[in-house]
N, C-alpha and C positions, 0 to 999 in steps of 0.2 A: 367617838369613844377614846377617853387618852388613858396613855401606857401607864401603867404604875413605876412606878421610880427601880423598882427589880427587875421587874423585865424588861423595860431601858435595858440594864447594868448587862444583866445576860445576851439580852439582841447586841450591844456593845462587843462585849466578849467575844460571843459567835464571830460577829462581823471580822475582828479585828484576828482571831484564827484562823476563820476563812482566807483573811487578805494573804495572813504571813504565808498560808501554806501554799496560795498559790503565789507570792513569789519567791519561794524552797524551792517548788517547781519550774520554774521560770528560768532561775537562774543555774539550778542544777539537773536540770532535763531539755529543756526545751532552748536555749540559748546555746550550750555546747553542742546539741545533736544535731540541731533543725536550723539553726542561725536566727529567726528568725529577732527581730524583725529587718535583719542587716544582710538575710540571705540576697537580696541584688548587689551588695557591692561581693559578692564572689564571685559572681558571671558577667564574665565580659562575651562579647561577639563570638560565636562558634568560630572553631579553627577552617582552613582552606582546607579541604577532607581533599586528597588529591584522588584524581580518577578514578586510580587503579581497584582503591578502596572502595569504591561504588560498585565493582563488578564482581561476581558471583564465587563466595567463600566457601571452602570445604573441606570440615574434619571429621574425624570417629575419635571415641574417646569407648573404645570394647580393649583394642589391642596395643596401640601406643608404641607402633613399631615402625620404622622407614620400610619392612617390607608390604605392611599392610597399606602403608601411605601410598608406595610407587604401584599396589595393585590396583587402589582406587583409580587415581591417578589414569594409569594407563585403560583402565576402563572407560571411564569418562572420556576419554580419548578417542577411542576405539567407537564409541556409541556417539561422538560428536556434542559432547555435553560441557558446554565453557565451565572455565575453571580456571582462576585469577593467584586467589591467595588458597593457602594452604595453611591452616591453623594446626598447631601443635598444643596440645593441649598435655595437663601434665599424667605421667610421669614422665617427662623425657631428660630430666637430671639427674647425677649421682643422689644428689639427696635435696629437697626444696629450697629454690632459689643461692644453689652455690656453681648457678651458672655453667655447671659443666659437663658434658653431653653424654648421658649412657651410652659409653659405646657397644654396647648389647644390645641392646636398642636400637641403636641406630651408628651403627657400625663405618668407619672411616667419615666419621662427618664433615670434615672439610669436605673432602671429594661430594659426598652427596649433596649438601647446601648446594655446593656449586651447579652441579648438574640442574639440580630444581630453577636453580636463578638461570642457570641457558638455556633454557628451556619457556625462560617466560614467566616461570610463577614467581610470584612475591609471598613471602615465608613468615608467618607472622608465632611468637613463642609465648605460653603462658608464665606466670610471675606473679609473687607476691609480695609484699614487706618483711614476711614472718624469717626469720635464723631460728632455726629449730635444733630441737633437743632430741625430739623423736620424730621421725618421718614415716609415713604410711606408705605401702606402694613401692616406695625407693629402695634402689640396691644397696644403698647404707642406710637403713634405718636410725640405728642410734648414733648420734651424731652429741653428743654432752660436751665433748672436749672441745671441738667445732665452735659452740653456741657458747660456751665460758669464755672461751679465747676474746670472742667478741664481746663480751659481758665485761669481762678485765680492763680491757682499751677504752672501755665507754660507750661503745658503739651502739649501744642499745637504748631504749628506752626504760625508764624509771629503774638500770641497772639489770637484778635479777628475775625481773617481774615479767611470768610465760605468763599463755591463758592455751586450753587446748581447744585447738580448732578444726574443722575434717578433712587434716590432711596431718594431724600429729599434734604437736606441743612445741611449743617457741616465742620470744620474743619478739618486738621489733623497730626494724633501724631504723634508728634516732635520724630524721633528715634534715634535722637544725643543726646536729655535727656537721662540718665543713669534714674534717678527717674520715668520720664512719662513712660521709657519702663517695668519699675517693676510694672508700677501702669496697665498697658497695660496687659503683660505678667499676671500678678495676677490674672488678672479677668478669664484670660484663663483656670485656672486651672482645674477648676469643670470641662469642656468639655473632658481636657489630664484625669482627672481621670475616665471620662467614657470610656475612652479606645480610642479614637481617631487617628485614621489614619495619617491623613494628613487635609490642606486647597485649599480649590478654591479661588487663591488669583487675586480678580478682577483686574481689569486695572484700577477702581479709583485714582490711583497717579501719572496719566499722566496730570490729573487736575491741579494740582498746579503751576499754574501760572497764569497770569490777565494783562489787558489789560488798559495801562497807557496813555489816549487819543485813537490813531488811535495805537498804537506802544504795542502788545506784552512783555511782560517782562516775563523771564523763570528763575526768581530769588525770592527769600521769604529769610526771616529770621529765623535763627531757634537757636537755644540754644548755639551751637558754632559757630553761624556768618551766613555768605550767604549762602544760597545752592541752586544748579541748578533742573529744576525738573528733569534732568535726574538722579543727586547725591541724589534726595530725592529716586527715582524709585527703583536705587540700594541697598538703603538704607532698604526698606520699604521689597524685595523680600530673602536681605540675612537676615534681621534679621528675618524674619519669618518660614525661612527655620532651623536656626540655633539652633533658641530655640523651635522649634519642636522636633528636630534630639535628645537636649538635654534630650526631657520625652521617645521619643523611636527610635531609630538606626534606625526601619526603617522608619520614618516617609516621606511623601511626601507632596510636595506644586505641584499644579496644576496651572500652570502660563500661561500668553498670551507671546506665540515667537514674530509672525509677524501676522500681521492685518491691511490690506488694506495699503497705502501710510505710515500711523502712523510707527514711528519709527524703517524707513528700520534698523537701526545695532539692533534691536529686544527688548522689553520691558523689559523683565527678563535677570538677566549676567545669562550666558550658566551654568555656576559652580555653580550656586545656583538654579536651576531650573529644576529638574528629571523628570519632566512629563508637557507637553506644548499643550495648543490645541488653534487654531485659531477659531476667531468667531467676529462678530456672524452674521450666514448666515439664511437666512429663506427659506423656503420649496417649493425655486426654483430650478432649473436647472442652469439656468445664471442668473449674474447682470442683465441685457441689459434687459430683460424681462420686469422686474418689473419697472425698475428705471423711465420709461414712464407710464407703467401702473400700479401702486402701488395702494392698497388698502386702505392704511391710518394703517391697523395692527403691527405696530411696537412695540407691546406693549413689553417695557423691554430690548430693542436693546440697549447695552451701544456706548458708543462715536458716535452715530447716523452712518444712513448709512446704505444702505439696502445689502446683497451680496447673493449670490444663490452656487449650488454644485462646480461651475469652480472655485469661487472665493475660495475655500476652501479647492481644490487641490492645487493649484496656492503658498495660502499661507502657505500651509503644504511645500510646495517644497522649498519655499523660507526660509524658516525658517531651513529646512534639509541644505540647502546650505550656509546657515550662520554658520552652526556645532551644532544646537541644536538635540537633540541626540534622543527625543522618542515625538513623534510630531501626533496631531490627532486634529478631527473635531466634531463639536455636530451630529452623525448620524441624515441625514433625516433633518437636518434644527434645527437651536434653533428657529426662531419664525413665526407667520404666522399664517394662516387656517388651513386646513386642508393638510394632509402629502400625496401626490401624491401616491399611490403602486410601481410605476416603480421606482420613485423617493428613495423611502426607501431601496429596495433592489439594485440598483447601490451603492445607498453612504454605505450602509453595506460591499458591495463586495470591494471597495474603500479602507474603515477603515479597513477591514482583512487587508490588508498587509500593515496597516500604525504601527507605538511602540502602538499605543493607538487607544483603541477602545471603544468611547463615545456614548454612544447609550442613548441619552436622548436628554430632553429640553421641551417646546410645543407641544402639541397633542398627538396624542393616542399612547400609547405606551405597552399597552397589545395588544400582538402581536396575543391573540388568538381572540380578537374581531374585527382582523383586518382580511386580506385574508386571506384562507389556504396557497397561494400560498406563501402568505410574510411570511408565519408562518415557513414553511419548507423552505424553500432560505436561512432565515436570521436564522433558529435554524445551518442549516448546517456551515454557514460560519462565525457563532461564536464560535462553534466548533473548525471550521479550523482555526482560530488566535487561540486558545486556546491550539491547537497542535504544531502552532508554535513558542509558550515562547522557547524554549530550544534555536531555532533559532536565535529570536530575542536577546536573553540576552548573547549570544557571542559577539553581538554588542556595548552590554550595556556595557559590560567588556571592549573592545576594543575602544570606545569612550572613556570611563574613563580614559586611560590608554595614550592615544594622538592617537589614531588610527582613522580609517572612523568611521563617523555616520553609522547607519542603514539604511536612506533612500538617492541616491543619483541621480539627476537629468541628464536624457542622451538627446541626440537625439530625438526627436519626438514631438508629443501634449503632453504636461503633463507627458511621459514618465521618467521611474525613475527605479533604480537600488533598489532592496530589497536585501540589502546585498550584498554579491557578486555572487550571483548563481540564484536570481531570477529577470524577468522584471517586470514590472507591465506598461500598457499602459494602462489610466482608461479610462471608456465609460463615458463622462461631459454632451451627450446629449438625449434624451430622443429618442434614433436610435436605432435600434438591429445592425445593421452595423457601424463597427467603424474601421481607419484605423491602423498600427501596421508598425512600424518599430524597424527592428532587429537589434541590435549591430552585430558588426563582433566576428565570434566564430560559433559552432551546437547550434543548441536550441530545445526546447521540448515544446510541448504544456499543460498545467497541467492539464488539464481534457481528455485528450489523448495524452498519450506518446509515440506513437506507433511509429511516422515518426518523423523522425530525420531531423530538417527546417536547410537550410542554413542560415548563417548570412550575414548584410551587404544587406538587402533588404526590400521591404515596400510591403503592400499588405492589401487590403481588407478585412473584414470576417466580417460576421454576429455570434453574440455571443445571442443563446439566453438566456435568464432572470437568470435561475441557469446557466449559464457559465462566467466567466471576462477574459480578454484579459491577462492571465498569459502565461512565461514562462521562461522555468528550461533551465539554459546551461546544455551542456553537459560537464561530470568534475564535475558536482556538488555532494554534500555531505549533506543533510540536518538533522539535526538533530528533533526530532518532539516526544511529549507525548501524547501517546495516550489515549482517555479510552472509546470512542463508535465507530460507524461504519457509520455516519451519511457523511463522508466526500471517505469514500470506501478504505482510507489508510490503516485500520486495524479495531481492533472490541475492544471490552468491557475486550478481553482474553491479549491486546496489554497494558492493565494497571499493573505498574509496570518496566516496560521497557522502556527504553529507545530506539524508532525506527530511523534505520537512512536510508534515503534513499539516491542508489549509484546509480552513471552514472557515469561510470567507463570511465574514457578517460586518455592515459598517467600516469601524476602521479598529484596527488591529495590531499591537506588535507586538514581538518576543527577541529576548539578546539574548543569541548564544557566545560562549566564550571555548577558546581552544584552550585545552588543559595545559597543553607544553609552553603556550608561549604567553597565557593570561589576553592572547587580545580578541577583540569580541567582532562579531557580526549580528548587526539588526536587520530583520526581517518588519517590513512595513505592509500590511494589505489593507486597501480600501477597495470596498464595494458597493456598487451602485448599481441601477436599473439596466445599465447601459454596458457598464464594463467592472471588471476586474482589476486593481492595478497590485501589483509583488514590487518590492522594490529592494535589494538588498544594500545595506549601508558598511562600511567599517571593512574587514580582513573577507581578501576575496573568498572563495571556498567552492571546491567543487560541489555541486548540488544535484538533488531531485527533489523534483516540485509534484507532491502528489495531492492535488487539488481538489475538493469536494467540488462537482458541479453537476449538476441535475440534464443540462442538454449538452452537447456539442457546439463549441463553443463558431462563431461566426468566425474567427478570424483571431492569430495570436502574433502578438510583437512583443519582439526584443531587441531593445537598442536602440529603437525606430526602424526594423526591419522584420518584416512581416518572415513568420516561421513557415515551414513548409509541413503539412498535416502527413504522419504515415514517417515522417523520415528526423525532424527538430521535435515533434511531440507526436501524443495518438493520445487517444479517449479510449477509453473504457466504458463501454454503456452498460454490463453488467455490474461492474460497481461504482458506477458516475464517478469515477475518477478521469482529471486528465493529466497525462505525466510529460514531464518536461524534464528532460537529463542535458544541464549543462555543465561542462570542465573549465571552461576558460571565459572570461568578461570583463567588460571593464565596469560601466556604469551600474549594470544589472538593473534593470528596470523595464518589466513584462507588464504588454497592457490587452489585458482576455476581453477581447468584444463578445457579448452574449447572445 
C-alpha cells in the first residue's frame, strides 16, 4: 500500500521534530549532566584509598558538638568498639564553608584536633562549593556582605547568580579562577593546620544550573567561559582532592558515587575520589515503605527523596560496577526516627564487607544505650571489617593499578563478589530467612566451614541476627589482622601477625601488599593427594597460617625441616584447622604431608 504524498510530508515533519527535539535534549540535558557518550574519558583508575580509610568511621549528626563527639568516642572505647576516622559533619563552622571552627561547638580547637590525632584518629570535615548568603544551622546565619564581597572580586560563578539549597542560599566558587581558588584554598588553611584528614565533599554542585522558562539549562558562566554542570562537578571534586593531597599524601575526600536515578555515569570522576558512600537513605528497610507512608521527617535529606537499606545496597553495587573502588552507606540510615535494632544490625553486617564502613548519621549511636544484643553483633562485626584491611587493600592496589574493584555484582538479590574469594548475599528484609545463590565453584559457609556446598545452586536458609549470608570459595587465601578474639578467627596473641586463612584446592595465589611501604608478599598454595605446599614470596612478614584441613596432617616442614606437633604447630580437629605461628624466615616454604 503506498503513502499518499501528505502523509509522506507529515511522517517527514514528525520525523524531523522528533529528531530536533531529541538532539535539544541531547545536547542540553544529557551531554552536560550525564557525559555521555564521553563519560569514560572522566574516569581514570581509582585513587590509592590509603588504609586508614578502610577502617571503621564514626559520626552523629543530632548534636554537632566535640562534647558529644569525645562521649562517643570514649564510649566506644570503653566498650572495646574500633574507631578510626571521626567524621564531622556540618554544622561545625561559623557559617558554610568559611572554614572556621564554631568555637561553641567545639571549643579551643586547636587543642582538641590535636588530642583526637594523639590519640590515633584521623579527622575527616564536611564541605561544600556553596558561599552563602543565608546559612541554616550556623552561628552567623546571614552572611550578604560575606557572599558580595566574593561576588565583587569574581570569585563566583556566573557573578550574582544563588540557588537555594538545604543548608541556606548562595553561590558558587568559580574553580577555573586561579585567584578565587587561593582566596578559597586560604581560608582552608587553619583546618590543614589542625591536622586534617580529608573532606565530606557533599553533592551541592549538582545544583548549578536553572531553569530558563519551562526548559532546563545545565550551563553558567564562569571565569574562562561556559561550563556544564557536569565540567563544574569535575571541577569542584579534583580540585579538592588535589590541594588536600598537596598539605598530606594521604589525604582523602569522601564523595557521593551513585545515588538514586541522579547521574547514572556517577558524581565524582573515579580518579579523584578514594572513598564514596551513597546516601541518603533513612531508617527503613525499603523505599516502597515509606514513599506512601512517610512521616514528613526528612530533616537534612539533600537532593530530596526519601530511600531505605535496598536502596543502599542497590546503589553501592551500582557504583562498584561503574569502577568506583571503596564504596559504603550511612550504617542504620542517615535520617529518620528512631533506628530499628534488626535494622541496625543487618546494615552493619552489610557495611562489613562493603571498602567503607560509615556508621553514623541521626539517632542513637552509643551503642551501649542501645540493645546488649546491637552492642555485641555490631562490636563483633566491626571487628571483622577491621580484620579485613589486609584483604580489602589488595584491592585498593589492584584497582589502582587498572585491575577489578573490590566489590563486584553476580547472580542473585543484591548478590556481589567480595573480592575474588568471598560472596556476600545481603538480608535487604526485615526476615531471618533469605535466599542464596551460588556461583559455580565449592564454597564454604563463614560462620561454619565445616561442609563444603556445591556451586551452581539456590537455596533457602534462615540466618539468625549474629549470622549474614557469607561465603568463602574453596582456593581461597585470605589475608586478615588480627588483634581480639571477638570474631573467633584468632585472639589478642594474633596482634602482630599477619593471619592468612587457606582452603587449599589445586593451586592458588593471593598478593598482599603493606600499606606503609607499598611492598607486597605472595602467598603461593598447591595442593595435591599427597601434600600441601604454602610458599611465601616477596617482603618477609610475620605470619599465621590457619589452614583448612579435614585430618591431622602426617608430618609438617619448613625450610626442609620437619616442625614439631604441639609446640611449631597444632591441629584443631574441632574446626580442622591447623595453625602454624611463625615470626622470623627466610625462604618460607611449608610442605603439609596429608
Amino acid at each position: 500500500m503506498k503513502l499518499s504524498t501528505r502523509l509522506k510530508k507529515r511522517l517527514k515533519v514528525a520525523l524531523i521534530t522528533i529528531g530536533t527535539l531529541l538532539l535539544i535534549s541531547y545536547l542540553f540535558i544529557v551531554l552536560p549532566v550525564w557525559g555521555f557518550p564521553f563519560n569514560h574519558k572522566r574516569h581514570g583508575n581509582p585513587p590509592l584509598t590509603p588504609a586508614w580509610a578502610l577502617e571503621c568511621w564514626l559520626w552523629e549528626d543530632d548534636d554537632n558538638t566535640a562534647q558529644r563527639v569525645d562521649e562517643l568516642l570514649q564510649g566506644y572505647a570503653l566498650h572495646d568498639i574500633p574507631v578510626r576516622t571521626i567524621l564531622m559533619d556540618s554544622p561545625w563552622s561559623l557559617r558554610y564553608n568559611d572554614f572556621e571552627v564554631d568555637t561553641i561547638r567545639y571549643p579551643k580547637p586547636e587543642k582538641w584536633f590535636n588530642k583526637l590525632q594523639d590519640k590515633g584518629y584521623r579527622v575527616v570535615l564536611w564541605m561544600t562549593p556553596m558561599v552563602n548568603s543565608l546559612s541554616d544551622d550556623t552561628r552567623i546565619s546571614q552572611s550578604e556582605s560575606w557572599h558580595k564581597s566574593a561576588t565583587d572580586k569574581g570569585y563566583l560563578i556566573d557573578k550574582d547568580y544563588q540557588v537555594s539549597w538545604w543548608k541556606g542560599e548562595g553561590g558558587f566558587i568559580d574553580y577555573t579562577n586561579q585567584e578565587a581558588r587561593k582566596w578559597w584554598h586560604g581560608m582552608q588553611e587553619t583546618v590543614f593546620d589542625y591536622g586534617i584528614d580529608g573532606w565530606k565533599l557533599d553533592g551541592a554542585a549538582t545544583l548549578l544550573w536553572e531553569e530558563i522558562g519551562p526548559i532546563p539549562f545545565f550551563y553558567k558562566r564562569s571565569h574562562k567561559g561556559i561550563l556544564t554542570t557536569r565540567g563544574y562537578m569535575d571541577l569542584y571534586y579534583r580540585s579538592e582532592y588535589d590541594n588536600g593531597l598537596k598539605q598530606n599524601p594521604e589525604f582523602v575526600t569522601l564523595s557521593r558515587s551513585m545515588d538514586r536515578g541522579y547521574h547514572p555515569e556517577g558524581f565524582a570522576p573515579i580518579d579523584a575520589s578514594p572513598v564514596n558512600w551513597v546516601g541518603d537513605q533513612k531508617h527503613y528497610w525499603v523505599s516502597e515503605d515509606i514513599a506512601v507512608n512517610s512521616d514528613g521527617s526528612n530533616k537534612d535529606i539533600a537532593l530530596k527523596g526519601i530511600q531505605g537499606f535496598e536502596s543502599a545496597i542497590e546503589n553501592v553495587l551500582k557504583s562498584a560496577q561503574k569502577g568506583y573502588s571503596i564504596v559504603g552507606s550511612d550504617i542504620a540510615g542517615f535520617s529518620g526516627e528512631t533506628i530499628p535494632a534488626r535494622l541496625y544490625i543487618r546494615w552493619t553486617q552489610f557495611s562489613t564487607f562493603c571498602g567503607l564502613f560509615l556508621n553514623g548519621g541521626h539517632g542513637e549511636r552509643a551503642l551501649w544505650k542501645r540493645s546488649e544484643q546491637e552492642l555485641n553483633i555490631i562490636r563483633e562485626y566491626s571487628w571483622l571489617h577491621t580484620e579485613l584491611i589486609p584483604y580489602m587493600y589488595s584491592y585498593v592496589v589492584q584497582a589502582n593499578r587498572g585491575g577489578e574493584v573490590l566489590q563486584r555484582p553476580v547472580s542473585g538479590d543484591y548478590h556481589y563478589m567480595f573480592g575474588d574469594n568471598i560472596l556476600v548475599a545481603p538480608i535487604y528484609k526485615d526476615d531471618l530467612n533469605s535466599e542464596v545463590r551460588l556461583p559455580k565453584g565449592k564454597w564454604r559457609y563463614w560462620f561454619d566451614d565445616s561442609e563444603l556446598l556445591d556451586g551452581k545452586q539456590t537455596f533457602n536458609k534462615e540466618f539468625p541476627l549474629d549470622e549474614f549470608p557469607v561465603y568463602i570459595k574453596e582456593g581461597a587465601i585470605i589475608p586478615l589482622n588480627i588483634e581480639r578474639g571477638y570474631t573467633g578467627i584468632g585472639n589478642k596473641e594474633s596482634k602482630g601477625y599477619l593471619t592468612l586463612l587457606i582452603y587449599p584446592l589445586n593451586e592458588s595465589a593471593f598478593t598482599a601488599y603493606d600499606s606503609e611501604d607499598g611492598k607486597s608478599t605472595t602467598i603461593r598454595v598447591e595442593e595435591s593427594h599427597e601434600f600441601v605446599k604454602i610458599e611465601l614470596e616477596g617482603k618477609m612478614i610475620a605470619h599465621i597460617l590457619s589452614v583448612n584441613f579435614q585430618t591431622k596432617p602426617k608430618k609438617v616442614e619448613f625450610e626442609g625441616v620437619s616442625l614439631s606437633d604441639s609446640i611449631d604447630y597444632e591441629f584443631d580437629s574441632v574446626r580442622n584447622k591447623l595453625i602454624i605461628k611463625t615470626k622470623e624466615y627466610s625462604s618460607g616454604a611449608y610442605i603439609i604431608t596429608k
